[in-house]
DRENPA-3360 file (N, C-alpha, C; in nm, 2 decimals, always signed):
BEGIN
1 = XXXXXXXX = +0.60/+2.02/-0.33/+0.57/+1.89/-0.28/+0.59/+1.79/-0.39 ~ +0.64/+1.67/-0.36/+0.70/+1.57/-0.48/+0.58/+1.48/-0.47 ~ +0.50/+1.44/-0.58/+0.42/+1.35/-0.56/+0.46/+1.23/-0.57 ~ +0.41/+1.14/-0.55/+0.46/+0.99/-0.57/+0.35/+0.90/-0.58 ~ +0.32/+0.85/-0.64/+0.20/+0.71/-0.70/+0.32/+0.52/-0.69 ~ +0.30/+0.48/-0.58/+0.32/+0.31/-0.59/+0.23/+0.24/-0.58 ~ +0.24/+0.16/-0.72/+0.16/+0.01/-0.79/+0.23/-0.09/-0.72 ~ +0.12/-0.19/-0.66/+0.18/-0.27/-0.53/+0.07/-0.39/-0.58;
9 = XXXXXXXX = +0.13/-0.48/-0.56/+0.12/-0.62/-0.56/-0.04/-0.63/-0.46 ~ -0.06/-0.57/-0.37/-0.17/-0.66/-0.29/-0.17/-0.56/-0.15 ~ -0.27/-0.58/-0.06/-0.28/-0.56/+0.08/-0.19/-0.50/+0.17 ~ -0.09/-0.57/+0.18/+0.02/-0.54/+0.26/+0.09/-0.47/+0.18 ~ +0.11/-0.47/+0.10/+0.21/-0.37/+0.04/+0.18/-0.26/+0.06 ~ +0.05/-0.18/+0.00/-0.05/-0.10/+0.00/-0.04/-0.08/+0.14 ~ -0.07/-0.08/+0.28/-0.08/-0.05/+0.39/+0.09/+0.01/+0.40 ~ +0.20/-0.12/+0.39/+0.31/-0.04/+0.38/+0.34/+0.04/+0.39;
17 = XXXXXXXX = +0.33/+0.11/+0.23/+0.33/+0.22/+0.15/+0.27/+0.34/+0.24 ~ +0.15/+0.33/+0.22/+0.08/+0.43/+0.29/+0.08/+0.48/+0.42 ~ +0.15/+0.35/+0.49/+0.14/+0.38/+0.66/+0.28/+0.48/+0.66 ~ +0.39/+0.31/+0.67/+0.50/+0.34/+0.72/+0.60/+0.46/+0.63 ~ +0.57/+0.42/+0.50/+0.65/+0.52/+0.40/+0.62/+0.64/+0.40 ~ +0.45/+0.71/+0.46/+0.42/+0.83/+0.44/+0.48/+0.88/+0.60 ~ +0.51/+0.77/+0.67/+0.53/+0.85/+0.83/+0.72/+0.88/+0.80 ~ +0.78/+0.82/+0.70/+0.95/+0.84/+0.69/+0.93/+0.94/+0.59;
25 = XXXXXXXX = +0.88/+0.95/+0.50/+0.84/+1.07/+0.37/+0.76/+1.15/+0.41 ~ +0.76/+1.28/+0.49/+0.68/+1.34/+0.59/+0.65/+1.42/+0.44 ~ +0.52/+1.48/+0.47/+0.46/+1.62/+0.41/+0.55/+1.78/+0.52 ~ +0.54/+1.89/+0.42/+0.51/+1.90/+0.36/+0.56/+1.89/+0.23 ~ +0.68/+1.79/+0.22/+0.80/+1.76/+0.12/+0.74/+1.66/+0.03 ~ +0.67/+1.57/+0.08/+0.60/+1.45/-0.02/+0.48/+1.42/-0.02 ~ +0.39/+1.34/-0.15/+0.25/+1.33/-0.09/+0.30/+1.18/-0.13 ~ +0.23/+1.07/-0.07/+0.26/+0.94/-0.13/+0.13/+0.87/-0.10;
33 = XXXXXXXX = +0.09/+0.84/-0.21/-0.01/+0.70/-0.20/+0.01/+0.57/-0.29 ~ -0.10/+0.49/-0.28/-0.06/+0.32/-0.32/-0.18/+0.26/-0.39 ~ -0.15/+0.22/-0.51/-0.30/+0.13/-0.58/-0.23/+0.04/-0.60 ~ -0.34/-0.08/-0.58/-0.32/-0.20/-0.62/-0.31/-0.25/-0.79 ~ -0.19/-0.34/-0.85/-0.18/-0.31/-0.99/-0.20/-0.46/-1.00 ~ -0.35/-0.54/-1.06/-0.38/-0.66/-1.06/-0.32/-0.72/-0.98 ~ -0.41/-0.76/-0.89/-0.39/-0.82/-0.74/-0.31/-0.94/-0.74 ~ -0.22/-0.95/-0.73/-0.13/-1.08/-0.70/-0.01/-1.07/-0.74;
41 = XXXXXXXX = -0.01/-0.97/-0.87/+0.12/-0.95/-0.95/+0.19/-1.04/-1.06 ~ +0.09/-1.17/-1.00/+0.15/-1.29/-1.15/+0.06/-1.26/-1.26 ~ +0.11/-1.19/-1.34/+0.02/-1.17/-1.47/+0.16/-1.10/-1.56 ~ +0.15/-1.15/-1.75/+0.27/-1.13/-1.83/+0.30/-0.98/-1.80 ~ +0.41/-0.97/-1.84/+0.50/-0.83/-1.89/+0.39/-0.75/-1.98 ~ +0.31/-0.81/-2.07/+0.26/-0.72/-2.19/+0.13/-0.68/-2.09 ~ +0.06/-0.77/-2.04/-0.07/-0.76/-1.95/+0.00/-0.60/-1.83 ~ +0.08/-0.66/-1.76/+0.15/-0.53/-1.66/+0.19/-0.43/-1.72;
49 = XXXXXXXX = +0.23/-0.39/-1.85/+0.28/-0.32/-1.94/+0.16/-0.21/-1.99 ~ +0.07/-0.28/-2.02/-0.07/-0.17/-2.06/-0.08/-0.11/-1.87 ~ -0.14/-0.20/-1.79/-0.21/-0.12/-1.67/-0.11/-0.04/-1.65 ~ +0.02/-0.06/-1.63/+0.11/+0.07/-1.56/+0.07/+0.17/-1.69 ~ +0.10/+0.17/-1.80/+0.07/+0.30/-1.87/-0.06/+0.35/-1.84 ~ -0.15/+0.27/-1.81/-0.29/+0.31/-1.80/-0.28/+0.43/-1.63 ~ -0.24/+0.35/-1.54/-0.21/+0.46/-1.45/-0.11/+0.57/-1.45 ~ -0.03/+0.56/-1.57/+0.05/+0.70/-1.53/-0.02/+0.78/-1.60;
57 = XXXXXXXX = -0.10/+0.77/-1.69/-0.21/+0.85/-1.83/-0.27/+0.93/-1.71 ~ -0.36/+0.80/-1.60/-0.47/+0.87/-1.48/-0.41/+0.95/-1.39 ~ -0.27/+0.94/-1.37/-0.21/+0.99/-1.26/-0.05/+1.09/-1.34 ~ -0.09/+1.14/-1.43/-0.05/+1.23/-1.52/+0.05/+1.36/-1.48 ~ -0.05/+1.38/-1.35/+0.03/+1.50/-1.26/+0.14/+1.46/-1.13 ~ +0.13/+1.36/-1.11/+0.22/+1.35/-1.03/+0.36/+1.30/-1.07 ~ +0.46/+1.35/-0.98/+0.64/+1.32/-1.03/+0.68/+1.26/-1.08 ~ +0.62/+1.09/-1.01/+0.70/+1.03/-1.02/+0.61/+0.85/-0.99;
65 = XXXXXXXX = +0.62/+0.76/-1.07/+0.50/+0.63/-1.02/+0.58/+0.51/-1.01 ~ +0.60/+0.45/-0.91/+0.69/+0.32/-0.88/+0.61/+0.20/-0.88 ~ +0.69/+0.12/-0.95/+0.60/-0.03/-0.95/+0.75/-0.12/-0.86 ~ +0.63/-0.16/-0.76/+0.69/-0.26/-0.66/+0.64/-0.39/-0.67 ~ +0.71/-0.47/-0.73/+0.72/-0.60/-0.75/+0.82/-0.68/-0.65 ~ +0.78/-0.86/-0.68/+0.87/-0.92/-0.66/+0.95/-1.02/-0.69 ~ +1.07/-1.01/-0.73/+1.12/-1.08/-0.83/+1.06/-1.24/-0.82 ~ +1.07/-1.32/-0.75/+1.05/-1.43/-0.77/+0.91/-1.44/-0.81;
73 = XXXXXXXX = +0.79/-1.37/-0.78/+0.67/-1.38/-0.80/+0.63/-1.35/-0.94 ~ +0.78/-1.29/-1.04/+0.72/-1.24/-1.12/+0.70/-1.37/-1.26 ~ +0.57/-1.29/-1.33/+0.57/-1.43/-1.46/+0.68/-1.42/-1.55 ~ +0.70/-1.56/-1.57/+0.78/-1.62/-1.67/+0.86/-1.51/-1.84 ~ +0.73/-1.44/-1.84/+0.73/-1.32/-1.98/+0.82/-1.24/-1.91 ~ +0.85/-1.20/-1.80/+0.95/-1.11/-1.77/+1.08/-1.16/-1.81 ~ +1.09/-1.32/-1.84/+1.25/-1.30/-1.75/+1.28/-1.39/-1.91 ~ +1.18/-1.32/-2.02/+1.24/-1.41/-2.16/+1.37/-1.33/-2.16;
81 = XXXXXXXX = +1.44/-1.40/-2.25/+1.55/-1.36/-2.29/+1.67/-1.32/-2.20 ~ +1.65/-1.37/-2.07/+1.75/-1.30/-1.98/+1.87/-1.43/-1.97 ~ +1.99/-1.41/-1.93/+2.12/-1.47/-1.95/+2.11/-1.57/-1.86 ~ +2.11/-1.73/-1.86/+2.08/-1.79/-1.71/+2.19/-1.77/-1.62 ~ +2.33/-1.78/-1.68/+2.43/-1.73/-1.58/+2.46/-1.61/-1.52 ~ +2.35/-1.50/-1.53/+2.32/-1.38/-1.47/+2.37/-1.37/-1.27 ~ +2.39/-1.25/-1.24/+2.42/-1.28/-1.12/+2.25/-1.18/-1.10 ~ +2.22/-1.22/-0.95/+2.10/-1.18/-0.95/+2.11/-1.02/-0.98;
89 = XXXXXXXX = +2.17/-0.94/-0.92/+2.12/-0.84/-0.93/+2.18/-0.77/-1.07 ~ +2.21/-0.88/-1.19/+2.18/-0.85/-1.33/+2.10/-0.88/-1.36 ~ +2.04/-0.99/-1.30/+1.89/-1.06/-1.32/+1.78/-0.94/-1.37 ~ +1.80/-0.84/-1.21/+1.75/-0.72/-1.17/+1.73/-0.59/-1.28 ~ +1.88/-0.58/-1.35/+1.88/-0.48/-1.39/+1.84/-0.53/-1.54 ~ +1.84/-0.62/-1.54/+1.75/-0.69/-1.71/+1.67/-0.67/-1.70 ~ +1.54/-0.70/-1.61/+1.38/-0.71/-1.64/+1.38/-0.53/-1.59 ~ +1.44/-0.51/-1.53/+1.42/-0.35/-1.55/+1.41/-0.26/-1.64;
97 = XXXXXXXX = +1.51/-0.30/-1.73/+1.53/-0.23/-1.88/+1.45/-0.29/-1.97 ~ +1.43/-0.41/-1.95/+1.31/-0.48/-2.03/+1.22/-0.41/-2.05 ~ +1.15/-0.40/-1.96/+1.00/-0.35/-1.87/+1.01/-0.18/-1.88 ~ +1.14/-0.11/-1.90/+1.10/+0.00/-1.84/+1.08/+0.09/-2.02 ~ +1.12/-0.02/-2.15/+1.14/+0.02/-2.26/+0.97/+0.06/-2.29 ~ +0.93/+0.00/-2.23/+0.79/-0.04/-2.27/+0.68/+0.04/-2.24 ~ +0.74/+0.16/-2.14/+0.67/+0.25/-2.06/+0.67/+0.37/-2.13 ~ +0.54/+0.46/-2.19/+0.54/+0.59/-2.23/+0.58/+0.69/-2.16;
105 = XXXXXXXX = +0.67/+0.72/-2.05/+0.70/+0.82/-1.92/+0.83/+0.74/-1.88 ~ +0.91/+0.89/-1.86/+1.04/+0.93/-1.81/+0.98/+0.91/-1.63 ~ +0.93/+0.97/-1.60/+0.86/+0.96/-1.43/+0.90/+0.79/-1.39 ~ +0.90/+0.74/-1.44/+0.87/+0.60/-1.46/+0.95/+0.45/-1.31 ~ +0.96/+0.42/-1.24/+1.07/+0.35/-1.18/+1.04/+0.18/-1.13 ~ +1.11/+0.13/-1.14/+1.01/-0.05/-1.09/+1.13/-0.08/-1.04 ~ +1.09/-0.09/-0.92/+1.18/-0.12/-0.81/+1.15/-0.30/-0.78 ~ +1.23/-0.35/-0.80/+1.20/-0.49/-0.79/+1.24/-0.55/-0.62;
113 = XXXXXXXX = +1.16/-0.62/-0.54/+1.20/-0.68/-0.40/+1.29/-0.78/-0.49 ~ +1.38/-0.81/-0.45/+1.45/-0.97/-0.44/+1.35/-1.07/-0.41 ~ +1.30/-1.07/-0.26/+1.20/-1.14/-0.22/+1.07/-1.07/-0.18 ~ +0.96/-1.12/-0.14/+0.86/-1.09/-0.08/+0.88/-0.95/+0.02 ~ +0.78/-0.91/+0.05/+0.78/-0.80/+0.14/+0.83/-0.83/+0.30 ~ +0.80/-0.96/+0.35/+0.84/-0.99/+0.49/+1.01/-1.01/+0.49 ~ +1.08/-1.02/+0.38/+1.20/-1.06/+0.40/+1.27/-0.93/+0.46 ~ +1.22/-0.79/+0.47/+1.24/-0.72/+0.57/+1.27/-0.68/+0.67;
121 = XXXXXXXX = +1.16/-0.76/+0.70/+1.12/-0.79/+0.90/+1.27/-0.84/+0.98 ~ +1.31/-0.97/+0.86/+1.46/-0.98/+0.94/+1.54/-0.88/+0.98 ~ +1.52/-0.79/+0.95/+1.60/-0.67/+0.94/+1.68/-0.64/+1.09 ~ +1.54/-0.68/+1.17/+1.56/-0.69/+1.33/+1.56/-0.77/+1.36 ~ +1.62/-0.91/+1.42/+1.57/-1.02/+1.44/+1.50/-0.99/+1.64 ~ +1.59/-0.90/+1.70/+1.50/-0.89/+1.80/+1.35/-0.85/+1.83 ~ +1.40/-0.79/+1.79/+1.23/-0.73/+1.71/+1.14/-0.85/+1.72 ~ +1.13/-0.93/+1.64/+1.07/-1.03/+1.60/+1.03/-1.05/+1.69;
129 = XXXXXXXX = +1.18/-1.14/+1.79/+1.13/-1.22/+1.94/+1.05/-1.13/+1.99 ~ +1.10/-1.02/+2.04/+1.02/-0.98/+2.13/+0.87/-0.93/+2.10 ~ +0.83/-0.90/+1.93/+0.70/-0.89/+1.91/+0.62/-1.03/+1.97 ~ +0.66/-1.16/+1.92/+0.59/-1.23/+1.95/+0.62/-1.31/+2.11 ~ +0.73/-1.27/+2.18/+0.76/-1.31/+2.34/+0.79/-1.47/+2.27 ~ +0.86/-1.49/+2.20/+0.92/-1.63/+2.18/+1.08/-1.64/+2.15 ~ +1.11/-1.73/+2.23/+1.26/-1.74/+2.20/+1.30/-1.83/+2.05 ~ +1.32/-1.75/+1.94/+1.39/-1.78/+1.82/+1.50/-1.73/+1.75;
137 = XXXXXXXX = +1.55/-1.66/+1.87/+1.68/-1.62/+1.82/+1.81/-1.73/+1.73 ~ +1.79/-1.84/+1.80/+1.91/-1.92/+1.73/+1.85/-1.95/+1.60 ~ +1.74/-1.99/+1.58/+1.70/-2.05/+1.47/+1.67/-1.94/+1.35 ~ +1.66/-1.77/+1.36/+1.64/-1.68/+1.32/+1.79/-1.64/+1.26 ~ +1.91/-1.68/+1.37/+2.03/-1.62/+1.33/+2.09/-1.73/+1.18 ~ +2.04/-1.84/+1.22/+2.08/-1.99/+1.12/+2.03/-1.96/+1.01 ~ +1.90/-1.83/+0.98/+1.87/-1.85/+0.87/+1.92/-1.70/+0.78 ~ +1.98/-1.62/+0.87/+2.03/-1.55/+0.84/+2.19/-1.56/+0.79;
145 = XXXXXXXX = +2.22/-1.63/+0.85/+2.37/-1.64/+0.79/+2.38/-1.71/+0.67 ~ +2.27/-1.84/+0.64/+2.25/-1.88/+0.51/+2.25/-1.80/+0.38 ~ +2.17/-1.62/+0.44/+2.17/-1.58/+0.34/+2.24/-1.44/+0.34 ~ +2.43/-1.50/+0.37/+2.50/-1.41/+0.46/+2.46/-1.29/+0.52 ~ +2.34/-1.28/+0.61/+2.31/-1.17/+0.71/+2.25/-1.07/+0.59 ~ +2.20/-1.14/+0.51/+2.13/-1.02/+0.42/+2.00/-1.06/+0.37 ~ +1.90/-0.97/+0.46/+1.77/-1.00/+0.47/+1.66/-1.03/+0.30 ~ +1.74/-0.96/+0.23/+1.71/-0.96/+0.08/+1.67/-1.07/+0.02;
153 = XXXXXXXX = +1.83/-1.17/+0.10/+1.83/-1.30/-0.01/+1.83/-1.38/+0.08 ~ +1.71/-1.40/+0.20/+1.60/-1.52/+0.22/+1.52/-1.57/+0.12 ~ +1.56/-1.67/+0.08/+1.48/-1.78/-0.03/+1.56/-1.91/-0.06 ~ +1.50/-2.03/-0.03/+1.56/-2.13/-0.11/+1.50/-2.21/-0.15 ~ +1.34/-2.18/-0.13/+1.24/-2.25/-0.26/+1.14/-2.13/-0.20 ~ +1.00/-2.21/-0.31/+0.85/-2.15/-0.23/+0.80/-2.16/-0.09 ~ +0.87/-2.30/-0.02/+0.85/-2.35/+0.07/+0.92/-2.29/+0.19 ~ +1.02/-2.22/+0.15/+1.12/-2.17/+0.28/+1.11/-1.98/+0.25;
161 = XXXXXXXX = +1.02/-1.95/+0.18/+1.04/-1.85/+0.15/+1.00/-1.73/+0.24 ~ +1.07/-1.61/+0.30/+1.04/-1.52/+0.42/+0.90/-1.51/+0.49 ~ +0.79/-1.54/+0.42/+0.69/-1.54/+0.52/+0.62/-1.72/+0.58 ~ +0.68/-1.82/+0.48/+0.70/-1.91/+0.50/+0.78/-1.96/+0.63 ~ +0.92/-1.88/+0.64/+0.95/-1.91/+0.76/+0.90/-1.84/+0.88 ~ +0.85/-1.71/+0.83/+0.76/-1.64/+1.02/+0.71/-1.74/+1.05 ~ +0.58/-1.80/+0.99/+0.48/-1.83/+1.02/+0.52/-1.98/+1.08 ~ +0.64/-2.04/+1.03/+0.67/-2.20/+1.11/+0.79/-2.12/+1.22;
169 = XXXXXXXX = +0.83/-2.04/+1.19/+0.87/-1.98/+1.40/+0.77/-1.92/+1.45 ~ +0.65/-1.88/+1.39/+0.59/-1.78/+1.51/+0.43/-1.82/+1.44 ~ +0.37/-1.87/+1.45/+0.24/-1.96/+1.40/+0.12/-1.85/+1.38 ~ +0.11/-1.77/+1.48/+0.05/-1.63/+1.49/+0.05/-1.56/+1.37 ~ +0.18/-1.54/+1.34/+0.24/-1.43/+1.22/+0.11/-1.39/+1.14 ~ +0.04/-1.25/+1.13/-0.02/-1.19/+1.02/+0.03/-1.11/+0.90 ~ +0.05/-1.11/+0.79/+0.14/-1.00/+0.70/+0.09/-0.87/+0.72 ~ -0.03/-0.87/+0.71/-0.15/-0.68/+0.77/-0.10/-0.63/+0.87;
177 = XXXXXXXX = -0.10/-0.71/+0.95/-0.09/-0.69/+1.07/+0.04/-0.70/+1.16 ~ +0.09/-0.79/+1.24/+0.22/-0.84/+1.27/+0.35/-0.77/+1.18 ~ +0.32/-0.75/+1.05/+0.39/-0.72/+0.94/+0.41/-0.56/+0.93 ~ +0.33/-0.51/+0.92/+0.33/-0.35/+0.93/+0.37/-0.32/+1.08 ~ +0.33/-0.40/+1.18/+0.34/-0.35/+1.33/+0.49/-0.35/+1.33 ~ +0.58/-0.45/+1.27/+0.72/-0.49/+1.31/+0.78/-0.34/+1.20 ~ +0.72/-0.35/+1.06/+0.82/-0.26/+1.05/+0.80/-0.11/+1.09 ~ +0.70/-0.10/+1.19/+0.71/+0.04/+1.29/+0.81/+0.00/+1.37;
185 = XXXXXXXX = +0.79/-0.08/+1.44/+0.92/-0.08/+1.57/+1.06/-0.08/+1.49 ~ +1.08/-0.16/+1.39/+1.20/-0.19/+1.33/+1.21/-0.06/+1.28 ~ +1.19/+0.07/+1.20/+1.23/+0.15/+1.16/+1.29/+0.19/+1.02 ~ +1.22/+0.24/+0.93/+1.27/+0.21/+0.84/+1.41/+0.26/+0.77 ~ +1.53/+0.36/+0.85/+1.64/+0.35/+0.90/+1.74/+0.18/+0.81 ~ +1.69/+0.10/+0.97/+1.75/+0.02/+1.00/+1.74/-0.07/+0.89 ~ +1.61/-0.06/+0.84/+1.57/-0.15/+0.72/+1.67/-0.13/+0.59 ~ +1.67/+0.06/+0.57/+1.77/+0.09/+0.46/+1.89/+0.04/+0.51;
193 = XXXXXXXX = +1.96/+0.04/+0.63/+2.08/-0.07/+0.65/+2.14/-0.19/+0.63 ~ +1.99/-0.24/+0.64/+2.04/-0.37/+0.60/+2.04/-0.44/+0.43 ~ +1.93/-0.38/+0.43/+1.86/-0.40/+0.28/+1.91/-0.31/+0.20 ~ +1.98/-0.39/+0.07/+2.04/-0.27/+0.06/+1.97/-0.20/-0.18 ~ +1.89/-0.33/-0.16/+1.80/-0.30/-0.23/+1.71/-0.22/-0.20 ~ +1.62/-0.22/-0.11/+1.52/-0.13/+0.00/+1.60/+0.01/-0.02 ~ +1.72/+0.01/+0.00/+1.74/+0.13/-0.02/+1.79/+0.22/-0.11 ~ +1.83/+0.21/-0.20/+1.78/+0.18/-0.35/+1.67/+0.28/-0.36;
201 = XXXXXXX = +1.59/+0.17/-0.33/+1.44/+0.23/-0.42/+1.42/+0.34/-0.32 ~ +1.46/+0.39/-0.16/+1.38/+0.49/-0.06/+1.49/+0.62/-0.13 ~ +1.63/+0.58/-0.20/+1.70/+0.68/-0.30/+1.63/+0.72/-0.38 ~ +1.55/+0.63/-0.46/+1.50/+0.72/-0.58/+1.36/+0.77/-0.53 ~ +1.28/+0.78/-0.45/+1.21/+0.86/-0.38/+1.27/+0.99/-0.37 ~ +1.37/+1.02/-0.31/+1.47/+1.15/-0.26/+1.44/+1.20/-0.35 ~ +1.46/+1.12/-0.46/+1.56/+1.20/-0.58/+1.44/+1.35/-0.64;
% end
């Protein structure tokens, strides 16, 4: 059985992890659980740098420990020294190698979101409508194609950013809740389809 330990930003991640990832990562092949690694995630590289070693020390026996971050959320200390004309996903593979020099364990992996954890949910846009029985399909496809049909790279400030827009289409919108419910129906499949970061990180799980 392959252990797995993910260090998660907050709440929803954490439920995530544990719900939907342990129902796609069946036993008796995986065990997977989720701690929270200083709640919010905005805190330096050196500060994130001690707690992750601190939990692979506690969590010693298991395979393998993922830190799930999100890039834009992350502090400023991460992204010293990185190239401004970077394309993002060298952005990516900078603060990875940064970050990952810094780590006493081979086990080790930091899977960075592009965006927030809701930017998934686009994954299905039907889905959406029909969780909440609202017609937003046009206005859902408009924001999709902005970020050529790739759920990843929803963002064009703080203000427009993936859970930013649920909540001004669908007012209701809960991240715990609404959030975890969508990505049952959505599947996490569909998600590795689209997302192509998301899948990425559900590869190095396999591995």
């Amino acid at each position: 059985m392959k252990q797995i330990l993910f260090l998660v930003e907050g709440k929803t991640e954490k439920l995530f992890c544990e719900d939907e990832l342990i129902k796609y990562f069946k036993q008796p092949n995986y065990f997977l659980t989720a701690s929270i690694l200083l709640q919010g995630g905005y805190h330096s590289l050196y500060k994130t740098v001690k707690e992750v070693n601190h939990k692979i020390k506690s969590f010693s026996h298991f395979d393998k420990v993922i830190l799930v971050y999100d890039y834009y959320g992350l502090h400023p200390t991460f992204k010293e020294g990185m190239h401004s004309k970077f394309t993002l996903s060298e952005k990516i593979e900078f603060i990875r190698n940064k970050f990952s020099k810094e780590i006493q364990a081979e086990n080790f992996y930091f899977y960075i979101q592009v965006h927030e954890f809701e930017a998934i949910l686009f994954s299905d846009t039907e889905e959406l409508v029909n969780h909440f029985s609202l017609e937003k399909g046009k206005e859902l496809e408009i924001i999709l194609n902005k970020a050529n049909n790739n759920p990843e790279l929803i963002n064009d400030s703080t203000e427009t950013a993936p859970s930013k827009r649920l909540i001004t289409l669908f007012p209701e919108f809960t991240k715990t809740i609404d959030g975890i419910t969508l990505v049952s129906k959505i599947g996490i499949n569909k998600i590795r389809e689209k997302c192509s970061y998301f899948n990425e990180f559900c590869k190095e799980i396999e591995k």
